[in-house]
Each structure stands twice: as C-alpha cells, then as structure tokens.
C-alpha positions in Angstrom: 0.0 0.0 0.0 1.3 3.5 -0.6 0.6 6.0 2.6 1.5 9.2 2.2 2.7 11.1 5.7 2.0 14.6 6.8 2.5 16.4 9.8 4.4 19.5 11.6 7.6 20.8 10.6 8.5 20.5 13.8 7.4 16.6 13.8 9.7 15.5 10.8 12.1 13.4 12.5 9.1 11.4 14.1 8.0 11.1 10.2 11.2 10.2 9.0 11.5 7.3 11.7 7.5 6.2 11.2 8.4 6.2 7.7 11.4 3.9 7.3 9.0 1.5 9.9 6.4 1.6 7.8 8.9 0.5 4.3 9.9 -2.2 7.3 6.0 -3.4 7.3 5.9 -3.7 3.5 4.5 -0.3 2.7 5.5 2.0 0.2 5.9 5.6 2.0 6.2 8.9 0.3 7.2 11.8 2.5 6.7 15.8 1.9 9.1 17.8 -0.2 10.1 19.9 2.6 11.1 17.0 4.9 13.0 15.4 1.4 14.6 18.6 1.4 15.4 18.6 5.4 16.8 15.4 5.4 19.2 15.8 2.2 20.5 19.2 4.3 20.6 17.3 7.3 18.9 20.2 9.2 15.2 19.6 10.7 14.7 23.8 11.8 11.2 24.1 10.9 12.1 28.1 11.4 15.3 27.7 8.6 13.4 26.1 6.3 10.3 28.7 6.3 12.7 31.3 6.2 14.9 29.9 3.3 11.9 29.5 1.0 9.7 32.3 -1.0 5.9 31.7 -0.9 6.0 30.8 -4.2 8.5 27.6 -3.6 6.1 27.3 -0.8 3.2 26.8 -2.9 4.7 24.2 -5.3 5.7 22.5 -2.6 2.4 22.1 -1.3 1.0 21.6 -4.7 3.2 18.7 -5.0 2.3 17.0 -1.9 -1.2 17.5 -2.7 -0.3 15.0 -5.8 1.4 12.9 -3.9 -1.5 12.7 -1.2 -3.9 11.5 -4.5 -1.4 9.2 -5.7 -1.7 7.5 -2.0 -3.8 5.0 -0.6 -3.9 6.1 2.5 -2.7 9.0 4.5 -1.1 8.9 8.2 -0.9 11.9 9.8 1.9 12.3 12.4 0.5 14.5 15.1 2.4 14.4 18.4 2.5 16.8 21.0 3.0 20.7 20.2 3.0 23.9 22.5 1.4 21.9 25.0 -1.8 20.2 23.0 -1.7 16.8 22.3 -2.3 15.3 19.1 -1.0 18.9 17.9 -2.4 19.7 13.7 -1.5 22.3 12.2 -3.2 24.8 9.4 -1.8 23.0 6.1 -2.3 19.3 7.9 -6.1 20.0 8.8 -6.1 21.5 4.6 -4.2 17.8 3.8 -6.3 15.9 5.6 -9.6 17.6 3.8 -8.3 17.0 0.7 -7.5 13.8 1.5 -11.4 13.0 2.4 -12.3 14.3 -0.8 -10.1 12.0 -2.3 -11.6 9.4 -1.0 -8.3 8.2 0.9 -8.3 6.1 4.0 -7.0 8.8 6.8 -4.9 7.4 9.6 -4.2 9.7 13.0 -0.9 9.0 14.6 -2.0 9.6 17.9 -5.7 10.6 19.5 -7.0 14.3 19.4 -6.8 16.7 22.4 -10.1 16.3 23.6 -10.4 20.2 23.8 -8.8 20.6 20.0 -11.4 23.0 18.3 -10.9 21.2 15.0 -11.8 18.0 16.4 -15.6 17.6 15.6 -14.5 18.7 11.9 -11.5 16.0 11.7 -13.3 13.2 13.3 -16.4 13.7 11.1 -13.8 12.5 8.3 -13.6 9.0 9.7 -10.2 9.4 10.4 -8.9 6.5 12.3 -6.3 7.2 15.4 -4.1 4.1 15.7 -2.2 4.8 19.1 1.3 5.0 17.4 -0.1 0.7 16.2 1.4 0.8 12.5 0.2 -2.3 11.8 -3.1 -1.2 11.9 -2.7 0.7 8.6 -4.4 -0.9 5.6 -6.8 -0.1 3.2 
C-alpha cells in the first residue's frame, strides 16, 4: 500500500522514523518535499526552512504534496504533541487531511486528538482512524 505522511515541521524526524518503519512493514511511503529537502540538508529547523523558502517555492511544494497525497492509498498523519496540546495539527495538515477525504483516501491519526482541540468535531467527522502510534493497523 502507498501512505502518504503529513505532519508538523517540527514533527519531521518522528516522520522520518515512522516512515522507514512503515517501508519495514511492506509499505510504500512517500514523505513531503520539505522534509525530502530537510533530510538531504541534514537540518530539521522548521524556522530555517520557512525562512529559506519564497511563498511561491512554498506553494509548489504544497502543490506537490497535494499530488502525492492522490497518488496514495492512505494518508497517516503524524500528530504528536506541540506547544502543550496533544495530538497537535497544524493549518496546512487539517487543509491535507480535507483533501485527503475528498479524495476518497483512507485517513490514519498517529496519535488521538486533544479532547479540547477546536478542530476535532471537523476532523473526526472525516472518519479518520487514530491508531495509538499501532502501525500495523494501517491498511486499506
């Protein structure tokens, strides 16, 4: 199965790990372009990266994951703990995992929602499945 990952910046080298697991469990994996980029500079500053980068890079970044994302089976969505709220998503992951549901893709949650997240009616009416950091609970 291909599964596409997505998640904070600031989560990358919890994707890159998850990732290289999940090749270990059979699955193909394809990562974002920004954390492609991260690890082939060997730097995972979530704050040198958006600074390094015009908004137009930006945007064909984004553009390309979106490909990637409809391309996938499935989609796992790395969401650890962030300024204090658990099961942290950010702006362009709750935009990934809507596009995702339109796609029709099987969405897959890391880790469970804070149960005061104000997103969390929107993301769980997706059917988003939280798997409790189980990878061998992805399939399609």
């Amino acid at each position: 199965m291909m599964v596409f990952l997505c998640g904070s910046m600031d989560f990358y080298p919890k994707l890159i790990e998850v990732s290289r697991k999940l090749e270990q469990l059979g699955h193909q994996v394809e990562i974002p372009i920004s954390a492609k980029m991260m690890v082939e500079e060997n730097n995972f500053s979530a704050q040198d990266f958006k600074n390094k980068y015009t908004s137009k890079e930006k945007k064909k970044f984004f553009r390309l994951n979106l490909s990637n994302i409809e391309k996938s089976d499935a989609v796992l969505i790395i969401n650890e703990s962030k300024n204090g709220i658990p099961g942290y998503l950010g702006t362009s992951v709750i935009m990934e995992i809507g596009i995702s549901f339109y796609l029709n893709k099987k969405i897959y949650l890391l880790n469970k929602l804070a149960d005061d997240a104000p997103y969390k009616p929107e993301v769980q009416s997706f059917d988003v499945e939280v798997i409790n950091n189980d990878l061998g609970k992805i399939h399609v």
